[in-house]
C-alpha positions in Angstrom: -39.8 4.9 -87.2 -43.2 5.8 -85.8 -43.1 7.8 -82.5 -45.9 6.9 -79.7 -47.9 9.9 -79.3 -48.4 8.8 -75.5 -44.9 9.7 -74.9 -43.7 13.2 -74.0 -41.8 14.2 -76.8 -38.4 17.1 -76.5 -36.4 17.6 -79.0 -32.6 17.7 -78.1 -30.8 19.6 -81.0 -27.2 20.4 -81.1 -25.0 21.0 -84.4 -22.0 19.7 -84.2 -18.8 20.0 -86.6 -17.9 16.0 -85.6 -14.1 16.1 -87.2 -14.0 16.5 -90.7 -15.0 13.5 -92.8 -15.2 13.1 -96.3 -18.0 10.0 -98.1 -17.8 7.2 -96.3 -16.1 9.4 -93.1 -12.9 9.7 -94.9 -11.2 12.9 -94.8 -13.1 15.5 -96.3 -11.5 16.7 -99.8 -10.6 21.0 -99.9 -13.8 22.6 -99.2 -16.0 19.9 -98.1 -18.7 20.8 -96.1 -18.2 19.4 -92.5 -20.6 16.6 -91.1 -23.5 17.9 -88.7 -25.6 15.8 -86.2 -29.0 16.2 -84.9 -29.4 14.1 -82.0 -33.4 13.2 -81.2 -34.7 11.5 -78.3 -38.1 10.2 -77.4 -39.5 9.6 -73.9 -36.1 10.8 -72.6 -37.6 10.8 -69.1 -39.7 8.1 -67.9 -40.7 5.6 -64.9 -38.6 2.5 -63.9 -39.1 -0.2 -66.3 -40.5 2.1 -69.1 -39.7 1.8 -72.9 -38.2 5.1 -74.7 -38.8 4.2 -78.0 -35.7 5.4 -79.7 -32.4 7.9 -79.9 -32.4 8.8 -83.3 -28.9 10.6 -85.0 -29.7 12.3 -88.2 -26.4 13.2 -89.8 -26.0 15.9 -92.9 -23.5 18.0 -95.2 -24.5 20.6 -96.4 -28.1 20.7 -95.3 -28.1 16.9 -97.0 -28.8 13.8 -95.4 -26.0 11.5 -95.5 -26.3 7.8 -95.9 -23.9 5.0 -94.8 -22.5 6.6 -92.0 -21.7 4.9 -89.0 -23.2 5.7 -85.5 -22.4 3.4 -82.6 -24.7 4.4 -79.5 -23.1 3.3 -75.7 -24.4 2.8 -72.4 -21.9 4.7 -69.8 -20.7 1.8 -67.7 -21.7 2.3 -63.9 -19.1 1.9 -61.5 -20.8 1.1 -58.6 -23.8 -1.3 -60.3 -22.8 -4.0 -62.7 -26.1 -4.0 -64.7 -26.7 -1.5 -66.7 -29.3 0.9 -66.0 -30.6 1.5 -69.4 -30.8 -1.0 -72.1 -30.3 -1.0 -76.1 -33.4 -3.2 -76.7 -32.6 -6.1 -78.7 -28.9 -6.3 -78.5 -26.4 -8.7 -77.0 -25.1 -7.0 -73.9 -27.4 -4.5 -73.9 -24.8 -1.9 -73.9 -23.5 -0.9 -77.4 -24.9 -0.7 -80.9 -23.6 0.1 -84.1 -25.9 1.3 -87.2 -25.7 2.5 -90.4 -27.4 6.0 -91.6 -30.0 5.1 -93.6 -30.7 7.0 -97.6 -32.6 9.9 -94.7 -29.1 10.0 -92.8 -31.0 8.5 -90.5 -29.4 6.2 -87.5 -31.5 5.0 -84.4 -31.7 2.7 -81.4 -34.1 1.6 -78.8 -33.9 2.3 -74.8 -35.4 0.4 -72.2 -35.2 1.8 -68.6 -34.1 0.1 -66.1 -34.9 -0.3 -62.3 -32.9 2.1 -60.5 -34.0 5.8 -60.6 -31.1 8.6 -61.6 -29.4 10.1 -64.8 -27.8 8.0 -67.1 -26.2 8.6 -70.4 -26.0 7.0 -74.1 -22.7 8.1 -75.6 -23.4 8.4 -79.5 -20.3 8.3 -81.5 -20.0 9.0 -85.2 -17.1 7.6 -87.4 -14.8 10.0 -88.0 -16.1 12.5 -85.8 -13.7 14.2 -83.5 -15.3 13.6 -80.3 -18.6 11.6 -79.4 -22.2 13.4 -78.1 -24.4 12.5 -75.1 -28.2 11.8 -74.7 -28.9 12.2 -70.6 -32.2 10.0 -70.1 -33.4 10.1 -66.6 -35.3 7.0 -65.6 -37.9 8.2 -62.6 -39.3 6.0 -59.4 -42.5 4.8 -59.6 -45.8 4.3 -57.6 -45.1 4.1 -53.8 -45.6 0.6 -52.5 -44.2 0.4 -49.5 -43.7 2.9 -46.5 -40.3 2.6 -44.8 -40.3 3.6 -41.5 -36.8 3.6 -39.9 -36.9 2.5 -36.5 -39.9 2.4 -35.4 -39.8 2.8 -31.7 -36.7 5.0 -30.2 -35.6 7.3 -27.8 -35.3 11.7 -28.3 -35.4 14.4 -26.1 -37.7 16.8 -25.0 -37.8 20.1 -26.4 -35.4 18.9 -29.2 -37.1 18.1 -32.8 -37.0 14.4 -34.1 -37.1 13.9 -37.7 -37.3 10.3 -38.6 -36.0 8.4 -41.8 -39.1 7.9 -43.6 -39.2 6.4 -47.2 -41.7 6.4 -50.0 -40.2 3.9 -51.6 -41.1 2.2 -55.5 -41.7 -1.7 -56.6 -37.4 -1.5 -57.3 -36.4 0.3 -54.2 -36.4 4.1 -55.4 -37.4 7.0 -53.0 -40.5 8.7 -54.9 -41.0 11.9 -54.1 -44.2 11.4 -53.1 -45.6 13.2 -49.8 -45.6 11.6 -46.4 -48.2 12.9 -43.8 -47.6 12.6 -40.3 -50.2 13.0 -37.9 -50.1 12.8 -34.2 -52.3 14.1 -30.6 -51.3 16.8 -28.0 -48.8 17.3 -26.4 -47.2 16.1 -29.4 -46.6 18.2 -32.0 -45.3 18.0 -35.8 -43.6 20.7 -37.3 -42.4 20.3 -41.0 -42.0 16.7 -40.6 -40.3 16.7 -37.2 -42.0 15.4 -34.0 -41.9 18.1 -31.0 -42.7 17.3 -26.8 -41.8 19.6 -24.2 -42.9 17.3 -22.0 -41.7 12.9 -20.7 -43.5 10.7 -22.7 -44.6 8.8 -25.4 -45.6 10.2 -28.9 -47.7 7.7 -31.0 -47.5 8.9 -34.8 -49.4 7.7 -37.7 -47.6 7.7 -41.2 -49.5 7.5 -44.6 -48.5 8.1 -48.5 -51.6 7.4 -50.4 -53.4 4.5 -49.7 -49.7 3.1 -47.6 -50.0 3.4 -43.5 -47.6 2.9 -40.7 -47.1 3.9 -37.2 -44.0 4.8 -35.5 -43.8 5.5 -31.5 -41.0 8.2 -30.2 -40.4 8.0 -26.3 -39.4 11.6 -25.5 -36.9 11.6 -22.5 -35.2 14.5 -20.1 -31.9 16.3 -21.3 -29.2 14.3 -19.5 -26.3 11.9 -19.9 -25.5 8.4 -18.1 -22.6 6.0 -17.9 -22.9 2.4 -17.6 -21.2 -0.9 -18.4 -22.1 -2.6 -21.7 -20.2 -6.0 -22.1 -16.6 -5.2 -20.9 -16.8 -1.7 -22.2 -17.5 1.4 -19.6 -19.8 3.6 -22.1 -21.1 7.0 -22.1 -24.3 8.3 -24.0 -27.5 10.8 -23.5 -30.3 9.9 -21.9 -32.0 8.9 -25.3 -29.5 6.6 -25.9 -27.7 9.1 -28.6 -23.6 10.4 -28.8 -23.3 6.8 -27.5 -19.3 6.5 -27.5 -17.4 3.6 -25.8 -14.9 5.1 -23.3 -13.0 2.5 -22.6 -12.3 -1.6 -22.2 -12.3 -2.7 -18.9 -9.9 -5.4 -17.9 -12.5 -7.0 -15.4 -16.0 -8.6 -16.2 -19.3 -7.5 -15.1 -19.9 -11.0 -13.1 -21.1 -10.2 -9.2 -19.4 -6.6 -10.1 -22.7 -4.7 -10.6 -20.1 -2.7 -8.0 -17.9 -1.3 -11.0 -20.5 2.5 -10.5 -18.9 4.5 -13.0 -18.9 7.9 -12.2 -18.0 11.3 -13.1 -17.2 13.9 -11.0 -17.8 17.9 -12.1 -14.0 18.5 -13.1 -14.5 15.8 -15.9 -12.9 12.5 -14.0 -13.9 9.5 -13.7 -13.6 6.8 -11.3 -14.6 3.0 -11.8 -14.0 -0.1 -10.4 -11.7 -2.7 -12.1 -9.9 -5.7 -12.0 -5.8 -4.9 -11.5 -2.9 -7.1 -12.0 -3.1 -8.8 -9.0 -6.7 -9.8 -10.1 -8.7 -8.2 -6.9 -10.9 -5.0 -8.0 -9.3 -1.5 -7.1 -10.5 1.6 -8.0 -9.5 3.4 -10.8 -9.7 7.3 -12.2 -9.7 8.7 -15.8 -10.6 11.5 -17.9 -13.6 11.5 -19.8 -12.2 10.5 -22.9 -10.9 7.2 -21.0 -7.2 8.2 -21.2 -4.6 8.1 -18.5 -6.4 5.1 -16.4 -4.4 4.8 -13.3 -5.3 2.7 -10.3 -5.6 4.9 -7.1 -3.1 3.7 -5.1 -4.2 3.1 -1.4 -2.0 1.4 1.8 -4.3 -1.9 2.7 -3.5 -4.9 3.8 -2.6 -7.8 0.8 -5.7 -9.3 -0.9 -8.5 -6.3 0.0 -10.6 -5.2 -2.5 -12.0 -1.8 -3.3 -15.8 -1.3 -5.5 -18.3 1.0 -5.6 -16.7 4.7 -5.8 -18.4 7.7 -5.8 -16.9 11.1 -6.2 -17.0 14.3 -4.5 -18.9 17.6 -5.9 -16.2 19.2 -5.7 -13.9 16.4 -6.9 -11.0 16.1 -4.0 -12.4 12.9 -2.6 -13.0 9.3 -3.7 -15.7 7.5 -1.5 -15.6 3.7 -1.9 -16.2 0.2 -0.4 -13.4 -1.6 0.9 -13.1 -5.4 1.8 -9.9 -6.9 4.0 -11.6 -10.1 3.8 -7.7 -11.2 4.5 -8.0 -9.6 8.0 -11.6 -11.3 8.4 -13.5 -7.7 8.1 -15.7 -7.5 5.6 -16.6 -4.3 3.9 -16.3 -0.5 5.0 -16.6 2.4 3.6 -13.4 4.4 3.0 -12.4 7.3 1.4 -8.9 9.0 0.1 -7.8 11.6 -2.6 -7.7 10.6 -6.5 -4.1 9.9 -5.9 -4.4 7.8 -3.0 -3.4 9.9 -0.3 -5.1 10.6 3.0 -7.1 7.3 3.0 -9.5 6.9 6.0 -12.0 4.3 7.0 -15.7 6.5 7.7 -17.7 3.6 9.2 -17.4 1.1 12.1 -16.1 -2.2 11.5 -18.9 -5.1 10.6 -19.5 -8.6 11.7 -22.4 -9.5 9.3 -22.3 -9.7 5.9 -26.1 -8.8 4.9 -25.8 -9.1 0.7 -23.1 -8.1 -1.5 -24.1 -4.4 -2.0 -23.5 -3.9 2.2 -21.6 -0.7 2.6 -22.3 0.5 -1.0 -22.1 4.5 -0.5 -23.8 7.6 -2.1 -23.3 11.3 -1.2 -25.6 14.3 -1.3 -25.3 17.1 -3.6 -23.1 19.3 -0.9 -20.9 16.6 -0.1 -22.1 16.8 3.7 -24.0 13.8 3.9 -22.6 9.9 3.7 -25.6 7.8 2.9 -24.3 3.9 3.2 -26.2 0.1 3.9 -24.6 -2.0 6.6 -23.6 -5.5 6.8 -27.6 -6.2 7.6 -28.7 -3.9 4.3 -30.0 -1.2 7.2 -29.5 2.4 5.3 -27.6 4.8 7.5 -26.5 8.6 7.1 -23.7 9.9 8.0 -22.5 13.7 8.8 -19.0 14.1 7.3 -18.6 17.6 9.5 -19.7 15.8 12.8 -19.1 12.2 12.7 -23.0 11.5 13.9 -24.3 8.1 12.6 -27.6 7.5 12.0 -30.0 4.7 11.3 -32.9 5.6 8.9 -34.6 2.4 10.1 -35.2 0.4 6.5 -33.5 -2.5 6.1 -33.0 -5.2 3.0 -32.9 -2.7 0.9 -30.9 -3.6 -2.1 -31.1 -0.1 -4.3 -31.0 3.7 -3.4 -30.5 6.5 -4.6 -30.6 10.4 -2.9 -32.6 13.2 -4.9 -30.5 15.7 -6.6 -31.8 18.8 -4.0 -29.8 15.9 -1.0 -33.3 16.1 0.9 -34.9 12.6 0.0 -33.8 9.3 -0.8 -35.9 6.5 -3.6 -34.9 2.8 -2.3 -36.0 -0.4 -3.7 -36.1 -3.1 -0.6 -36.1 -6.9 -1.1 -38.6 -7.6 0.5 -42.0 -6.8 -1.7 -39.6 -5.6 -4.3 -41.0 -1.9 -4.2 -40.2 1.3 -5.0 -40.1 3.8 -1.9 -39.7 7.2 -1.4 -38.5 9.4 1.9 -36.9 12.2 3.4 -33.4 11.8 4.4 -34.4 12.4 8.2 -36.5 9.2 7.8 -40.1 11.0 7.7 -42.4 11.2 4.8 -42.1 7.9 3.6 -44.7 6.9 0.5 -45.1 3.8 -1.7 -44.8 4.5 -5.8 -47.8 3.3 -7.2 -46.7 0.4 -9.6 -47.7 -3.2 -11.1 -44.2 -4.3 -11.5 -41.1 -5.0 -9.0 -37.8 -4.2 -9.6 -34.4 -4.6 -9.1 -31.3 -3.1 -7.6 -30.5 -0.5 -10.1 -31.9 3.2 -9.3 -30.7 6.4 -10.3 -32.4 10.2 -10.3 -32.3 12.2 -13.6 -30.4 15.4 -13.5 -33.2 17.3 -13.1 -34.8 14.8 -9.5 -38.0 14.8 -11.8 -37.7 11.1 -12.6 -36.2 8.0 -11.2 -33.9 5.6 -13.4 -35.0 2.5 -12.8 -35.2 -1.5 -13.8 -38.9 -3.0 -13.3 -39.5 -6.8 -14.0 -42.6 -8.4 -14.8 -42.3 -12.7 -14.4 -43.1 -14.2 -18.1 -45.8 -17.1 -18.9 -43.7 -19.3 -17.8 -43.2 -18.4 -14.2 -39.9 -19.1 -14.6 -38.0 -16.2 -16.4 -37.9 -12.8 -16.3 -38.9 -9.6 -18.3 -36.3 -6.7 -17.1 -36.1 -3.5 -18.8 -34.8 0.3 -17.7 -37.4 2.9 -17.7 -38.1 6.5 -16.2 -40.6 6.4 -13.4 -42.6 9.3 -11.8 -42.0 9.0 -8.2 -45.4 10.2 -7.6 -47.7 8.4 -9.9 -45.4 5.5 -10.7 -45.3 6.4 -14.5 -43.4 4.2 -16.3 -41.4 5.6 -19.7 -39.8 2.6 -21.2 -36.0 3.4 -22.2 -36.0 1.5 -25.3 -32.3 0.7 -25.1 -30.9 -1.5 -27.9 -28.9 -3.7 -25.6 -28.5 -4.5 -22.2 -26.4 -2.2 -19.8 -25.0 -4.0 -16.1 -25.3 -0.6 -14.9 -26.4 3.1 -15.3 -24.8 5.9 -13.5 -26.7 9.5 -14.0 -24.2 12.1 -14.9 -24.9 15.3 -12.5 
């Protein structure tokens, strides 16, 4: 057979005492030399789709070439892939071939590679030898023609390196090992293929091999974790959306209960509302891990309902909205222990039911401060020590939330939809800067840098509604999109 000259040409040798075989693979008579094999191959590694022209077996006594001996060459089966990855050319099957040394001893059979990259073996067997040899061909990727990008827009966290998945990837599928550039603008930085920010905000990235581009967009986010409600399940993740693990399944829906407000206190409970057996919502504690659920069991009057709880720094107390709407009062805000005891209504009893978030409470940092809405969504604060109530003077408002430091408060009111910002003694009070209204979900990160929130924009149509969580600057009105994969009925910031 004539080799291609174009082909890189190895020579694998290896003598081998196959068995002992006499003419025609018999048994050898007394003395007898052995048979030996020389095992050739040609364009042993090559690209997908590729021809390697031939394994040749040359078998011998004695230093002579022997003729009429039979060599059967076989493609290793692949457990995983029914097709085979290399082919016998010109054979039924394309998996196993039997010839017959010619008067040069010679034996030989043509491979053609096939589309997945790797190392494959051609078991060559020799009759009457006592075991068979191999011939490893590895078949290579080719040319990049496509770039795969992973996900293309997603969520890290500052100071933490982001590698994406990103593929140089062959007509058939196979990685090449071709290099990918990445190339990006301050503050963004890339360090051996990772994407770096030490500050909030977007990183735009360009991604090339050869002549191939893409672009991929990280949002970097502050170091922090949230709960919220996604579907009937009470969830817990980072900030970026990562560790995401489902806590647990929550008996009640999410309908009208935007109330549920899980939250975690610092000794690693967590208290949520939930629908019980007698199918009003109570308030319910856990640990973390969503084990041992237990309905906090308080002394009301048949038929009131319980929403909105919020725990103590130091973890001792539950605060909570209660509703005897059996009694005719609407909601107050209460509080008691985790295990129900020393219950106590905090604020006066109302006669006008302003919106279904009335009464919703929030404390400051020290656990001094009681910040509710009233029957008329008016914000008030209350001293826990003293008992003095106090009227911040906003009203409709149908979302707040009080800075980390316990000194301001951001509030969304329903009137002009706005974001608001002021200090808890009711001074100070600015506008965010902002395009977009929003709705009555607002949380500060860990850090008070940035505000949680839910803008909407209207669509074309006038009719519908574009809603999405983001990170704001409560100074400029910077808008981060949190480019969350599905829809969450409510985020509570884990301090």
């Amino acid at each position: 057979m004539t080799l291609p000259v174009t082909r890189r040409h190895f020579r694998l040798a290896i003598a081998l005492l196959l068995g002992c075989g006499g003419k025609d693979g018999g048994p050898s008579e007394p003395g007898t030399p052995a048979l030996a094999v020389r095992l050739e191959t040609v364009g042993a590694t090559d690209t997908i789709g590729a021809r390697s022209s031939s394994i040749t077996a040359f078998v011998t006594r004695g230093g002579a070439a022997v003729a009429g001996i039979a060599v059967k060459f076989s493609v290793l089966p692949d457990p995983v892939w029914p097709e085979p990855p290399v082919r016998l050319v010109g054979v039924v099957g394309d998996t196993t071939v039997t010839r017959t040394t010619s008067a040069k001893g010679a034996a030989s059979a043509d491979v053609q590679f096939g589309d997945r990259a790797g190392a494959y073996s051609v078991v060559v067997t020799v009759t009457g030898a006592a075991r068979p040899d191999t011939v490893r061909l590895t078949v290579q990727p080719g040319r990049a023609t496509s770039l795969h990008i992973g996900t293309p827009d997603t969520l890290a966290t500052v100071n933490v390196a982001y590698r994406p998945a990103l593929k140089a990837l062959d007509r058939a599928g196979n990685a090449t090992a071709e290099t990918v550039t990445l190339q990006t603008a301050s503050p963004c930085l890339i360090d051996a293929g990772t994407i770096v920010r030490t500050s909030v905000g977007l990183c735009t990235v360009d991604v090339a091999v050869g002549a191939l581009t893409g672009r991929l967009e990280v949002t970097f986010v502050p170091a922090g974790r949230i709960f919220g409600l996604a579907e009937r399940s009470l969830i817990s993740m980072k900030l970026d959306g990562s560790v995401y693990r489902a806590v647990r399944t929550l008996r009640g829906g999410q309908y009208s209960g935007e109330e549920n407000h899980p939250a975690r206190g610092t000794n690693g409970l967590v208290a949520v509302m939930d629908v019980g057996t007698d199918l009003k919502t109570h308030i319910f504690v856990m640990d973390s891990t969503g084990a041992g659920m237990t309905q906090v069991p308080l002394t009301m009057p048949a038929g009131a309902e319980q929403n909105w709880p919020v725990l103590s720094p130091d973890g001792q107390w539950i605060y909570f909205s209660n509703c005897n709407y059996p009694i005719g009062e609407i909601c107050r805000v209460w509080r008691s222990h985790p295990d129900g005891s020393s219950p106590s209504a905090l604020t006066s009893t109302l006669t006008q039911n302003g919106g279904y978030r009335s009464n919703r409470p929030a404390l400051t940092s020290d656990g001094k401060t009681l910040v509710y809405g009233d029957g008329l969504m008016r914000l008030h604060t209350l001293d826990l020590a003293t008992g003095v109530d106090r009227s911040l003077g906003l009203t409709q408002v149908t979302a707040f939330a009080i800075h980390p430091a316990g000194t301001r408060i951001a509030f969304v009111d329903i009137i002009d939809n706005r974001l608001h910002i002021m200090n808890l003694d009711g001074t100070g009070l600015v506008d965010v800067p902002s395009t977009a209204g929003f709705l009555d979900q607002l949380e500060w990160t860990a850090d008070g840098s940035w505000l949680i929130a839910q803008p909407w924009t209207a669509r074309p149509d006038g009719i519908s509604y574009l809603i999405w969580f983001a990170l704001v600057d409560p100074v400029t009105g910077q808008q981060i999109w949190l480019r969350y994969k599905q829809y969450f009925w409510e985020l509570s910031a884990d301090r």
